[in-house]
C-alpha positions as semicolon CSV with decimal commas, in nm:
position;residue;x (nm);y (nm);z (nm)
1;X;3,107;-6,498;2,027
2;X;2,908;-6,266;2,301
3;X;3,197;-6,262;2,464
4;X;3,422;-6,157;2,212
5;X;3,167;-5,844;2,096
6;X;3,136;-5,770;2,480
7;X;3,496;-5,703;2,436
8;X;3,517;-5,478;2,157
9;X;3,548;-5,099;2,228
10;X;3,203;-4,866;2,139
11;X;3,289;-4,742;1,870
12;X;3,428;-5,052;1,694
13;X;3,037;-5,224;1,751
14;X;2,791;-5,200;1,447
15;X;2,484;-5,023;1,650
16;X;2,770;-4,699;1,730
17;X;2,805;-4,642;1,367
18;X;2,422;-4,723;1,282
19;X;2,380;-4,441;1,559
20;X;2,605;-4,177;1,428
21;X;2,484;-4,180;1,083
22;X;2,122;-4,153;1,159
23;X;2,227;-3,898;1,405
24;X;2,392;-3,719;1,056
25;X;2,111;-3,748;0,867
26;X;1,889;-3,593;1,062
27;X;2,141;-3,310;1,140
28;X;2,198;-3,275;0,769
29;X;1,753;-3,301;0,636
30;X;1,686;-3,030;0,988
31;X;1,999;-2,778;0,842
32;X;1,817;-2,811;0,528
33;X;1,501;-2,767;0,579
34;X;1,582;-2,453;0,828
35;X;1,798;-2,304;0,539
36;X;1,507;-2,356;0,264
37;X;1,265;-2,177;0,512
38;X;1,523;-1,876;0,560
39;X;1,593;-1,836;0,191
40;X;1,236;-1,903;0,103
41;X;1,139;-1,623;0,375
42;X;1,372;-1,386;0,231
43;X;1,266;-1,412;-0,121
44;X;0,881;-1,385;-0,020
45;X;0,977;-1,057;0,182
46;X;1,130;-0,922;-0,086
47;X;0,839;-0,983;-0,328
48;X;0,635;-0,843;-0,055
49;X;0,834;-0,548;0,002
50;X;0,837;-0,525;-0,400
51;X;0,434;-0,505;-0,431
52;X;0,469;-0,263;-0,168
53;X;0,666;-0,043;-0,303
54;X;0,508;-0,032;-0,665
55;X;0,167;-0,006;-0,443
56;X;0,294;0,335;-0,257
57;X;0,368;0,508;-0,581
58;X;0,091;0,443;-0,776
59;X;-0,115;0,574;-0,473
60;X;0,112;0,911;-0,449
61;X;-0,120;1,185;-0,504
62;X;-0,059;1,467;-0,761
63;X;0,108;1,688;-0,503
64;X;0,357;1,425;-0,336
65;X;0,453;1,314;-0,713
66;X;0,555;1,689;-0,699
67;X;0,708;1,679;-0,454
68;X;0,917;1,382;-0,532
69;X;1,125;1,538;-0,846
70;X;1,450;1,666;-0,730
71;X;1,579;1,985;-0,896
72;X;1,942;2,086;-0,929
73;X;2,272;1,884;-0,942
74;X;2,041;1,589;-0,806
75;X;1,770;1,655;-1,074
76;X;1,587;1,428;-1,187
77;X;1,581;1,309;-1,579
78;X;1,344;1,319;-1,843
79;X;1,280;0,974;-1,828
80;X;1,245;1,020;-1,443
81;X;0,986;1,252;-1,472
82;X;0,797;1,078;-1,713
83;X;0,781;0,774;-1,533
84;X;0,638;0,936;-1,234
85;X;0,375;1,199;-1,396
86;X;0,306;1,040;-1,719
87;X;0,303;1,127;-2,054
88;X;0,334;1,604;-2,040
89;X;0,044;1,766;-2,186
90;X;0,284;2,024;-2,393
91;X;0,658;2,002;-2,478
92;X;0,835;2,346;-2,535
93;X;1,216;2,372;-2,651
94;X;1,323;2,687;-2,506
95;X;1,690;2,637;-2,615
96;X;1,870;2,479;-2,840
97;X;2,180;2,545;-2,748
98;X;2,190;2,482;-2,381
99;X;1,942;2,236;-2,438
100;X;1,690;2,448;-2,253
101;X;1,296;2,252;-2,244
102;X;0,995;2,296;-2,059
103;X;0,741;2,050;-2,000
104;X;0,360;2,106;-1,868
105;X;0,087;1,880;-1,732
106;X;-0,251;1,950;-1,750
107;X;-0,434;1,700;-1,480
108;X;-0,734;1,667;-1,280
109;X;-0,704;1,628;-0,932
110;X;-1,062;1,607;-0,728
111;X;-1,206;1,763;-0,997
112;X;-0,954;2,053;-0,993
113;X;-0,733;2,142;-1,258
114;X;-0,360;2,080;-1,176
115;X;-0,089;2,197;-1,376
116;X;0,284;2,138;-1,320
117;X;0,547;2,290;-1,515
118;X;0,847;2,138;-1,476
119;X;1,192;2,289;-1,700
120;X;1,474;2,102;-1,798
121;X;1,861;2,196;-1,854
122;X;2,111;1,942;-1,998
123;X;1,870;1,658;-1,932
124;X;1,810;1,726;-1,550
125;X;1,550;1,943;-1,383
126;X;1,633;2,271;-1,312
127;X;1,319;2,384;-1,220
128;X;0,971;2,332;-1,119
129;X;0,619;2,485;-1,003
130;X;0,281;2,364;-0,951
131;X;-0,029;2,550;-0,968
132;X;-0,406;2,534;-0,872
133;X;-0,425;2,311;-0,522
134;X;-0,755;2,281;-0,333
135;X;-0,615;2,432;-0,035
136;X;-0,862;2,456;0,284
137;X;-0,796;2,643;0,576
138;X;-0,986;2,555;0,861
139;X;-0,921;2,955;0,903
140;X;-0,775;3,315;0,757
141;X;-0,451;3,415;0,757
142;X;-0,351;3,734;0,907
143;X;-0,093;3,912;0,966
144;X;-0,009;3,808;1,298
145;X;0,061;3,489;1,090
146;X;0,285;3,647;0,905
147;X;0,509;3,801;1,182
148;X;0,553;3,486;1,357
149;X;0,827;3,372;1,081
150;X;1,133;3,494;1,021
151;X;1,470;3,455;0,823
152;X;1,624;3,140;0,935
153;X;1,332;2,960;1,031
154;X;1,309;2,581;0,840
155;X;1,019;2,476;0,569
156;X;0,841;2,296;0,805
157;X;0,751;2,589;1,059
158;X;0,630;2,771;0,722
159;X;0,403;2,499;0,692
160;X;0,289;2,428;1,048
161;X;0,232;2,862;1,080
162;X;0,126;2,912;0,729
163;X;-0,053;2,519;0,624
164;X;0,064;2,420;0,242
165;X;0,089;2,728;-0,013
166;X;-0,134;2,843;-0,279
167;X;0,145;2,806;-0,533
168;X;0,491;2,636;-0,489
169;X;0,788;2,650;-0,733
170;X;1,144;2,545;-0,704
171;X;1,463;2,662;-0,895
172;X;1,794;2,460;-0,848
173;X;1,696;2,361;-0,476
174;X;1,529;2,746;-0,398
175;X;1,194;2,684;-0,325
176;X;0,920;3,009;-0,360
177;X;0,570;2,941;-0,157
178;X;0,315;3,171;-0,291
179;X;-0,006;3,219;-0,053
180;X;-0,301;3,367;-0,202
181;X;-0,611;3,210;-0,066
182;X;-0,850;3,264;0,288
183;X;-0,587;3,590;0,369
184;X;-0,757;3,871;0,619
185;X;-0,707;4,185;0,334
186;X;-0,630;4,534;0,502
187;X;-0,809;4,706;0,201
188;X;-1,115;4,477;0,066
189;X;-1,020;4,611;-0,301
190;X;-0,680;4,464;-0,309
191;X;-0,564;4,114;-0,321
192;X;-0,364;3,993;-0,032
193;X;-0,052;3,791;-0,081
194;X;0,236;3,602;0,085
195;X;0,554;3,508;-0,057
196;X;0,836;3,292;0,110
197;X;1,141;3,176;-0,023
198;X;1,422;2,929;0,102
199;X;1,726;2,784;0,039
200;X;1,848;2,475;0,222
201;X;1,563;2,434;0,404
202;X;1,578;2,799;0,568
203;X;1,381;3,102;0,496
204;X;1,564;3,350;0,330
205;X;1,274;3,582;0,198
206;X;0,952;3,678;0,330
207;X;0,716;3,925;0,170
208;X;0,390;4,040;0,237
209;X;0,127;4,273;0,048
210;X;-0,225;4,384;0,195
211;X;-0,219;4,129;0,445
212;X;-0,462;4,259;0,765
């Protein structure tokens, strides 16, 4: 009988097949249990990333809410708005017709009274401004300031020159910056003023009044 099992190939012996399936099953519980732990991974990064996300705009401040609507073919809606500033402090149909409204919000931000107006055409925003920021400047702005811009130059060498603006408005993707605080005044009696506009991210305008 030992003799005859001695003379059977490998893989016609018991112990070959016992071998092979336990060699399956573990193959087939280890794919398994790597596959769960991927999956499972996945899902908790996206609840993460979720949390996250929801976390990051509740924590946008009043100003980089602002900045956050879109105006123009890319405007944002009603609803849009809404859901990112809240319930507006006034409603005003301008018109009818081409379904013209403007809402306002009255908020406090660090004890400072914010208000945004933002307009609506058709449903989508067509324009927007935002009024009374706590703006410090660690210094004035002169007139040497001034000169160092030029037609052409991007919004973000406005703001590393000039720091954020006093006022800031934008109509179908043409933004105005308005800077009226901490200028040097040539004549003490007048106020001293700024005004910048620009279009796809380039100055176009620059106007100054007073400015020392």
């Amino acid at each position: 009988m030992n003799e005859q099992n001695e003379g059977k190939p490998f893989y016609k012996r018991n112990w070959f097949w016992i071998m092979i399936l336990s060699i399956f099953i573990i193959v087939s519980a280890t794919t398994y249990i790597a596959n769960f732990s991927f999956y499972q991974g996945k899902a908790d990064s996206t609840v993460v990333s979720q949390k996250k996300t929801k976390k990051t705009v509740a924590d946008l401040s009043l100003s980089d809410k602002y900045n956050e609507l879109k105006t123009g073919k890319t405007g944002y809606s009603k609803k849009e708005v809404i859901q990112l500033l809240g319930e507006p402090t006034s409603v005003q149909q301008i018109d009818d017709t081409s379904q013209v409204a403007s809402l306002t919000w009255d908020k406090m931000d660090n004890g400072k009274s914010i208000v945004i107006q933002v307009t609506f055409e058709k449903g989508k925003v067509s324009a927007k401004s935002i009024q009374g920021l706590d703006i410090d400047r660690k210094r004035l702005l002169t007139k040497k300031d001034y000169n160092k811009l030029q037609n052409g130059d991007n919004y973000n060498r406005v703001l590393d020159v000039l720091g954020d603006p006093d006022d800031y408005s934008d109509t179908n993707g043409i933004k105005t910056l308005i800077y009226e605080s901490d200028l040097a005044e040539a004549d003490p009696t007048y106020d001293a003023l700024i005004k910048i506009d620009v279009a796809n991210n380039k100055v176009v305008s620059l106007t100054q009044q007073n400015l020392k």
